[in-house]
VOGU-380574 format. One line per 8 residues: number of its first residue (from 1); their letters; for each residue x, y, z of N, C-alpha, C. Coordinates in steps of 0.2 Angstrom, whole numbers, padded with zeros to 4 digits. Layout:
N
NUM	A	X/Y/Z/X/Y/Z/X/Y/Z ~ ...
! end
This chain:
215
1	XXXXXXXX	0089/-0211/-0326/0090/-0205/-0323/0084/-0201/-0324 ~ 0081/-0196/-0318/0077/-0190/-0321/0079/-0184/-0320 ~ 0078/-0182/-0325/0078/-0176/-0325/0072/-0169/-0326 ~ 0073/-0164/-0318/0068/-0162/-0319/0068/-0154/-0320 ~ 0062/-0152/-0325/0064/-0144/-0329/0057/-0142/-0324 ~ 0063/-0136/-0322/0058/-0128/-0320/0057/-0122/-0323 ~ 0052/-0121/-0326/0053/-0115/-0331/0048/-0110/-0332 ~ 0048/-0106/-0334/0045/-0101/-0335/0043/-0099/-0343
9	XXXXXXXX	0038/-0094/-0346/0039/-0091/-0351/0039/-0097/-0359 ~ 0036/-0095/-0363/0036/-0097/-0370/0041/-0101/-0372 ~ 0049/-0097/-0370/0055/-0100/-0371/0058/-0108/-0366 ~ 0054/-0108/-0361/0053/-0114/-0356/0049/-0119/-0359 ~ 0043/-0116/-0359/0040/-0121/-0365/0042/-0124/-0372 ~ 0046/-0121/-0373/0049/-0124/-0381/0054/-0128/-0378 ~ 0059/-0127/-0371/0064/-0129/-0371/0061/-0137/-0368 ~ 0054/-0137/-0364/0052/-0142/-0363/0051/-0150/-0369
17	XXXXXXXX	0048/-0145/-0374/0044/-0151/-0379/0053/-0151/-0382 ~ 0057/-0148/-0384/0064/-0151/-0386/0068/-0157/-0383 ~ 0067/-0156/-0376/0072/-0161/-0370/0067/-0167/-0370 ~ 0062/-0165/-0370/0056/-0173/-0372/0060/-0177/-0378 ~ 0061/-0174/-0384/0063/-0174/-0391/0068/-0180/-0391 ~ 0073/-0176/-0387/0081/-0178/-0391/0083/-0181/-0381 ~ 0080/-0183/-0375/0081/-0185/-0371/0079/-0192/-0370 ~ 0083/-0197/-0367/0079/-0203/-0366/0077/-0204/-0358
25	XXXXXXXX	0079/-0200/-0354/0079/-0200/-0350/0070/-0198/-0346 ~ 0070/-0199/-0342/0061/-0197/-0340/0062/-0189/-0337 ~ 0056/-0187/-0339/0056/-0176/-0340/0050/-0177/-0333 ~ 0051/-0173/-0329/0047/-0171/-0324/0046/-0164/-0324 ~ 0041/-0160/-0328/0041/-0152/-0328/0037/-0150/-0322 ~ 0040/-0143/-0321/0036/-0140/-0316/0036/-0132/-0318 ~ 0030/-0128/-0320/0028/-0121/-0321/0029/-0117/-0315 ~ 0032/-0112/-0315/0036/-0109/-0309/0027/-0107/-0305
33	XXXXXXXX	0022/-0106/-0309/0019/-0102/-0307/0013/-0108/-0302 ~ 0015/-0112/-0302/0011/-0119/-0299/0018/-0120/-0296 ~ 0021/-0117/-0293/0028/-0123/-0290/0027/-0123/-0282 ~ 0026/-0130/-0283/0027/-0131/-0273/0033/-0136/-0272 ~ 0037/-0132/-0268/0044/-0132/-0267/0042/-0141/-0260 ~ 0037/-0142/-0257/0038/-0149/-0255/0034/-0155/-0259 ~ 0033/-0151/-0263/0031/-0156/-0270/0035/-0158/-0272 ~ 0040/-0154/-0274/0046/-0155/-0278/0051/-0160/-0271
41	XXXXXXXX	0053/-0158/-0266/0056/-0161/-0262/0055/-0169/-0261 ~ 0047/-0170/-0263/0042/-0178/-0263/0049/-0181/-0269 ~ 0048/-0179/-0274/0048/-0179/-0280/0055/-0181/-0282 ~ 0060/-0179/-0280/0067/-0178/-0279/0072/-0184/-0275 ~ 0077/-0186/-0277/0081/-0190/-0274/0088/-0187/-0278 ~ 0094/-0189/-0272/0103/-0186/-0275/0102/-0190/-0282 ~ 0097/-0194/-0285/0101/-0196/-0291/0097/-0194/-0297 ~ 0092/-0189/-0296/0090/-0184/-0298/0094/-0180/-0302
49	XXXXXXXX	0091/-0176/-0307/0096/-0169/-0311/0093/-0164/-0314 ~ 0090/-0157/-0311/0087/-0153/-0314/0090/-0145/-0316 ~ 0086/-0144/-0322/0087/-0140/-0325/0081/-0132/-0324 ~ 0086/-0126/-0324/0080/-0123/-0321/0080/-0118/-0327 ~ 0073/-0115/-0331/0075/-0112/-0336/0070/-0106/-0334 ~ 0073/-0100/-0337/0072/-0094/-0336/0071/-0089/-0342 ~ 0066/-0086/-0344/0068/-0081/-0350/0063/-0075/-0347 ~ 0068/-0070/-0349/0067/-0063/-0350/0066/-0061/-0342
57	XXXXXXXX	0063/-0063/-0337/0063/-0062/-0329/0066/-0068/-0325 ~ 0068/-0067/-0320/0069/-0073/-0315/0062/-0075/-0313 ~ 0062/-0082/-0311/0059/-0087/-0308/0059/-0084/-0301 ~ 0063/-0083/-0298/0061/-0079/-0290/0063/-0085/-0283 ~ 0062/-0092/-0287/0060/-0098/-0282/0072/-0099/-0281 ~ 0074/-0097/-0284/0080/-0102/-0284/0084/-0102/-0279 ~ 0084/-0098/-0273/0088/-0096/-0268/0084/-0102/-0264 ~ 0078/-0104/-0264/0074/-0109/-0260/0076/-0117/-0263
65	XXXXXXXX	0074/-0114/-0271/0075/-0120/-0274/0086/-0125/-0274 ~ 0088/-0119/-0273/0095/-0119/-0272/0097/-0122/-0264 ~ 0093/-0121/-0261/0094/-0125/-0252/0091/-0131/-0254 ~ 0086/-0133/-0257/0084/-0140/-0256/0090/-0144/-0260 ~ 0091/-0142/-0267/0096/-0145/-0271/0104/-0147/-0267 ~ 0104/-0144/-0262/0108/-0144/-0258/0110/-0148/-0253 ~ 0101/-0150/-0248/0103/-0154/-0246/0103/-0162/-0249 ~ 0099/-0160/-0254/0099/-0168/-0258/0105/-0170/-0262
73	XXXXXXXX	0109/-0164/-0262/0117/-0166/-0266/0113/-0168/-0273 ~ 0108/-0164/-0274/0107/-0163/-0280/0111/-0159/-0288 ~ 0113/-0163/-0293/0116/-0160/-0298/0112/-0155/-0303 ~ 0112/-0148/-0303/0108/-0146/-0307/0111/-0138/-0309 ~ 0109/-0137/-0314/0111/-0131/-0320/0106/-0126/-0320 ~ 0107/-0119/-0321/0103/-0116/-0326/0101/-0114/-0332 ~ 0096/-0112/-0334/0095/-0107/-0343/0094/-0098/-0342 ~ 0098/-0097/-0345/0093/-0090/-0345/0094/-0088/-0351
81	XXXXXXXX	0091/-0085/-0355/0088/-0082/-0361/0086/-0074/-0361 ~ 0092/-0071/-0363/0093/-0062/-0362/0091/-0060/-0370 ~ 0091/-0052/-0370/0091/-0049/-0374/0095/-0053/-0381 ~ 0102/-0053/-0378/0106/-0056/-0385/0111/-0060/-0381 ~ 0111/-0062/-0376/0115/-0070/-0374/0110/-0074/-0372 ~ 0111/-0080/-0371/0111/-0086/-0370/0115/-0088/-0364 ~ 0113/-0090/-0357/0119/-0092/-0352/0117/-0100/-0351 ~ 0121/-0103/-0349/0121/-0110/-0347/0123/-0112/-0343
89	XXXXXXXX	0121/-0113/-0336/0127/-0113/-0330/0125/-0108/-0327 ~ 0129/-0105/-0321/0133/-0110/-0317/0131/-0117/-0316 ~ 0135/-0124/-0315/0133/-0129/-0314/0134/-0130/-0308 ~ 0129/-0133/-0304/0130/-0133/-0297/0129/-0142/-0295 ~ 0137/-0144/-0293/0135/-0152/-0292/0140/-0151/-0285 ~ 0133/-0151/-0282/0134/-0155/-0276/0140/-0152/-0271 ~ 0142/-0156/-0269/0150/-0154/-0264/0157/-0154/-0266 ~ 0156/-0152/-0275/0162/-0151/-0278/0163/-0145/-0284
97	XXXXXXXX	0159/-0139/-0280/0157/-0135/-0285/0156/-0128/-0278 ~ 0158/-0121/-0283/0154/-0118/-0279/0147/-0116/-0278 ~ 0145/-0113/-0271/0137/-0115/-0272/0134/-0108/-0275 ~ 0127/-0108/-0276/0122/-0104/-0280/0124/-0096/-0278 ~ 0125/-0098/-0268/0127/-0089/-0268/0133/-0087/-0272 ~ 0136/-0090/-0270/0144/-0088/-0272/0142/-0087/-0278 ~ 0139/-0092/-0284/0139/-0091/-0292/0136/-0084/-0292 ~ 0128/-0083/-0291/0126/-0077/-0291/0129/-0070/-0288
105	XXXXXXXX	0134/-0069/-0286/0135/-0064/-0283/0143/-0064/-0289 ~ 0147/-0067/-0289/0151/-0069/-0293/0146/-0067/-0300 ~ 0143/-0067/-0303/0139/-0065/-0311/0136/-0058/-0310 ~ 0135/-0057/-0304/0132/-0050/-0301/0138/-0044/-0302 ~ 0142/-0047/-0298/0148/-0044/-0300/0152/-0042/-0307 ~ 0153/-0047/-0311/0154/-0049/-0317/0151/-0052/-0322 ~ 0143/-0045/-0325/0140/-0049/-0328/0142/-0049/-0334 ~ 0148/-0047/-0338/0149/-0049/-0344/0144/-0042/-0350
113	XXXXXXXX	0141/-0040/-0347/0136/-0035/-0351/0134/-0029/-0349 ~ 0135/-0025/-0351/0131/-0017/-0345/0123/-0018/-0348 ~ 0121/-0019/-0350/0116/-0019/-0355/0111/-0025/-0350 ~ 0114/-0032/-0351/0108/-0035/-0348/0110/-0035/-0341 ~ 0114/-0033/-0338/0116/-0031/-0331/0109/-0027/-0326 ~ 0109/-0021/-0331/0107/-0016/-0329/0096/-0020/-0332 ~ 0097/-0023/-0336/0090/-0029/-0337/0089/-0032/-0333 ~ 0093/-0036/-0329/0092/-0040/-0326/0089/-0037/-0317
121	XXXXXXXX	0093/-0030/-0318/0094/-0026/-0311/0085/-0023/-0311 ~ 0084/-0020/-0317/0077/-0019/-0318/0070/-0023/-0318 ~ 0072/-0029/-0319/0067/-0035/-0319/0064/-0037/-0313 ~ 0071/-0038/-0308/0072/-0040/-0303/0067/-0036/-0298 ~ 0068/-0029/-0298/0068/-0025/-0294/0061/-0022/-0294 ~ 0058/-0024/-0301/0052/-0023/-0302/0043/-0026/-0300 ~ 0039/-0022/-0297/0036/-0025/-0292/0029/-0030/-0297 ~ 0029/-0027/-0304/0025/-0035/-0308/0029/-0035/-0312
129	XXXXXXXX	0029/-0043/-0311/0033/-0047/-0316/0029/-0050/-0323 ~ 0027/-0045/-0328/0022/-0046/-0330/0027/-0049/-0338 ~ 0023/-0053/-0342/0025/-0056/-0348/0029/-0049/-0354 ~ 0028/-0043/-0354/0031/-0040/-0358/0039/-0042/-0358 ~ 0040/-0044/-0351/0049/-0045/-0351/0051/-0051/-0353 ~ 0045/-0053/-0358/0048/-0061/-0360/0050/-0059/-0367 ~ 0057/-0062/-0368/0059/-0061/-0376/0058/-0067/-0379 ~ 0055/-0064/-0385/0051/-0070/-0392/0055/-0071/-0397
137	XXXXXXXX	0060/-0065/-0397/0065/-0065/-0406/0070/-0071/-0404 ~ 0069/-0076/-0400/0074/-0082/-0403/0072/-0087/-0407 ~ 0077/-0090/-0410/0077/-0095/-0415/0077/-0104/-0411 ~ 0074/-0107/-0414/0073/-0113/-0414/0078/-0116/-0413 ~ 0085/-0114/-0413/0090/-0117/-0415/0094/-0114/-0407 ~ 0092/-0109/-0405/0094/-0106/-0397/0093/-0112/-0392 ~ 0086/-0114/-0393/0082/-0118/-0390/0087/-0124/-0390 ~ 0086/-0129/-0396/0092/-0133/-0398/0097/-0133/-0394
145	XXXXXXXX	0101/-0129/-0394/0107/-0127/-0393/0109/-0126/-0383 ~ 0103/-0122/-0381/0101/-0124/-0372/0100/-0131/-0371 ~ 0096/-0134/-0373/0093/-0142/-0374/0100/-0146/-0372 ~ 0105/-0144/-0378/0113/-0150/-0378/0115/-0148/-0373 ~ 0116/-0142/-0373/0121/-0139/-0369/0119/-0142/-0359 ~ 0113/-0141/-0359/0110/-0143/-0352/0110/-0150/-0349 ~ 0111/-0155/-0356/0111/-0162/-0355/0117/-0164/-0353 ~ 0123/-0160/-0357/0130/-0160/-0357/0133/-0159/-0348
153	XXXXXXXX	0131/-0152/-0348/0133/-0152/-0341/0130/-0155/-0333 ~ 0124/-0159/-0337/0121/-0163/-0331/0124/-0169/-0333 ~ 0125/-0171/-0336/0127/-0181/-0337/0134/-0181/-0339 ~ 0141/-0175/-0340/0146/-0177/-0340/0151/-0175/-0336 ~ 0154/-0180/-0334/0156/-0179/-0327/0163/-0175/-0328 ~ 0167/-0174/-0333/0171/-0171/-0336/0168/-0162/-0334 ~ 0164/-0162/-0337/0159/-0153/-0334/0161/-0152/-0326 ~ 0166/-0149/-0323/0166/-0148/-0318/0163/-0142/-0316
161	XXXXXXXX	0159/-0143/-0308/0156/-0137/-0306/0157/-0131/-0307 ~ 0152/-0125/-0307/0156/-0117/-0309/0156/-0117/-0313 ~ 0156/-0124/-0320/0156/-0119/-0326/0150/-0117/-0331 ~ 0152/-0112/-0333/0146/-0108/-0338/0146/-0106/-0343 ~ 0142/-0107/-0348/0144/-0106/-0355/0139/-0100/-0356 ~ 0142/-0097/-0361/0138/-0090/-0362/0139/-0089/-0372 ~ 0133/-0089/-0373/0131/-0087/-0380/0130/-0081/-0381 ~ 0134/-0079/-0386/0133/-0070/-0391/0127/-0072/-0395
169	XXXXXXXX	0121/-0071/-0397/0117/-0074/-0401/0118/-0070/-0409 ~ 0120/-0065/-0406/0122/-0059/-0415/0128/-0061/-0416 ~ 0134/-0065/-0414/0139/-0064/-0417/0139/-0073/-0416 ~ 0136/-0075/-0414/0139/-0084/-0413/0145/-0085/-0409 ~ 0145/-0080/-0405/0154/-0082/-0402/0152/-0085/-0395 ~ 0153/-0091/-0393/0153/-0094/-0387/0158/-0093/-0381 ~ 0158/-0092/-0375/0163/-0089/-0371/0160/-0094/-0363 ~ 0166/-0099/-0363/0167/-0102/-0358/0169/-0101/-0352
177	XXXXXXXX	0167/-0101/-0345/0170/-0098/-0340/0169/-0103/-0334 ~ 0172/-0102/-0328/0173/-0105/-0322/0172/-0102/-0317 ~ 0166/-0103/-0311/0166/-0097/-0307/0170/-0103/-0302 ~ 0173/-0098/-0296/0176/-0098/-0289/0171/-0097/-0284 ~ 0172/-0101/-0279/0170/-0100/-0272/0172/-0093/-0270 ~ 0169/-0089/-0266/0169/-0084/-0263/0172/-0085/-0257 ~ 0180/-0082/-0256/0183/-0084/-0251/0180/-0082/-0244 ~ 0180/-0087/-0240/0177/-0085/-0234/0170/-0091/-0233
185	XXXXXXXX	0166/-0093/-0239/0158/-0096/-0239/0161/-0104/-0235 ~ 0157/-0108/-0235/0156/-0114/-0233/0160/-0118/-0239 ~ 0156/-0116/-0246/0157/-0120/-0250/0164/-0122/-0250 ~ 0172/-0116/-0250/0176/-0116/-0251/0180/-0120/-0248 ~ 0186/-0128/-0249/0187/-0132/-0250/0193/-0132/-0247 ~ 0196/-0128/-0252/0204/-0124/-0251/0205/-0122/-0245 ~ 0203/-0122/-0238/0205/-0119/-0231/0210/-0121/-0229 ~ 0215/-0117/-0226/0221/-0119/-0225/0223/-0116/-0218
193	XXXXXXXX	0224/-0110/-0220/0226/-0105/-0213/0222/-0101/-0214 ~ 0221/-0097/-0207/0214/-0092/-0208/0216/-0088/-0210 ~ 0212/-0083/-0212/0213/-0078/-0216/0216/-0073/-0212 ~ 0217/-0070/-0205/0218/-0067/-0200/0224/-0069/-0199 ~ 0224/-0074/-0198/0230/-0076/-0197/0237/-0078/-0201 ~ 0235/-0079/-0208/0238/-0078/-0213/0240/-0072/-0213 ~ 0236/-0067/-0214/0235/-0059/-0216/0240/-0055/-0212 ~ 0242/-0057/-0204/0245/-0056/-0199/0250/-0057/-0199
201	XXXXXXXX	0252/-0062/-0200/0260/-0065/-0201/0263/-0063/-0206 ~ 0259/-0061/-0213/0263/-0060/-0219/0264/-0052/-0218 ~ 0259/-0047/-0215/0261/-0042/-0214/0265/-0039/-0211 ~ 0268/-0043/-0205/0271/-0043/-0199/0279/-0045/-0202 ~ 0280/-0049/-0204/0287/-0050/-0207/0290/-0045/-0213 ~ 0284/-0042/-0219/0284/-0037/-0222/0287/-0032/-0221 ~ 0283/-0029/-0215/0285/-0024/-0210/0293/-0021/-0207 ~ 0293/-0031/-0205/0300/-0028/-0201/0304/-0030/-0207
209	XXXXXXX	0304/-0034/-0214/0308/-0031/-0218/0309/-0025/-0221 ~ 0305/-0021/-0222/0306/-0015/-0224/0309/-0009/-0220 ~ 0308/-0009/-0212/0310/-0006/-0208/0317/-0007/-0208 ~ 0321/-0013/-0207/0324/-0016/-0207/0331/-0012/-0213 ~ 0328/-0012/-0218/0331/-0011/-0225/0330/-0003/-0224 ~ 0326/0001/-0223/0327/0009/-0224/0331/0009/-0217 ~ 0332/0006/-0210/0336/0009/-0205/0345/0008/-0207
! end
């Protein structure tokens, strides 16, 4: 198996020389700021697995990088590295998970934090992305801790897509969760009756029971 790291920042770097460490598997890195997206494409096949690591600013690339991964039915995760959590996830595999929009708007909506909510909205929105927004106070053992956790959700097939781990770095408390498709997207599996149509019928028989019952 390869597995390939996209990353950014000092905390990328450290996450690199660790997955060398304690992986057997072969590391293909790539520095966001060299990244060419049909480089990567060369480089890549479905049995492929990459990890995309992120501290203190987004990488920018992943809505492109998130279409390639896509067509290749590629399994891959990300890191991100805030002021005081640690995220791991969403896990995006393939055509048994929801996809990157659905997860990102879903964490956009629910990001667990007003604090780095409002960080991340600030980073985001900001026109240089300059190194001061890179956080340095983590521990060796944070890095660690991204490293298992990233290996875990790309090589166990028990890890189903959607899920996300999220680390309190000041209190230790881990908090596991499961995003859902965005009812309405492609990704979503569950289609049964359309939405119109379901929506129509149930409100229509509501209707005449209730009329029904005050006449």
């Amino acid at each position: 198996m390869t597995i390939h790291l996209i990353y950014n920042g000092q905390f990328g770097e450290d996450f690199s020389d660790k997955l060398e460490l304690v992986s057997q598997d072969n590391i293909i890195t790539y520095h966001h700021e060299q990244l060419d997206i049909d480089f990567i494409a060369e480089n890549m096949s479905s049995d492929s697995k990459v990890v995309v690591v992120q501290s203190g600013l987004k990488i920018g690339h992943e809505k492109v990088l998130a279409k390639l991964f896509k067509q290749l039915s590629i399994r891959w995760t990300s890191v991100y590295l805030g002021p005081r959590f640690l995220r791991v996830g969403p896990l995006i595999a393939s055509d048994s998970s929801p996809c990157f929009d659905c997860s990102s708007k879903r964490y956009i909506a629910n990001p667990g934090s007003q604090g780095l909510a409002t960080l991340e909205y600030f980073v985001d929105n900001s026109k240089e992305h300059k190194s001061m927004f890179e956080f340095h106070g983590y521990l060796p053992s944070t890095v660690m801790m991204a490293v298992s956790e990233s290996i875990r959700q790309l090589t166990q097939c028990n890890v189903s897509g959607g899920f996300i781990r999220k680390v309190d770095l000041l209190s230790c408390e881990v908090t596991d969760a499961s995003t859902i498709s965005i009812h309405g997207c492609e990704c979503n599996h569950h289609k049964t009756i359309e939405p119109a149509d379901r929506f129509h019928s149930q409100l229509k028989q509501e209707i005449s029971f209730l009329f029904a019952r005050e006449g």
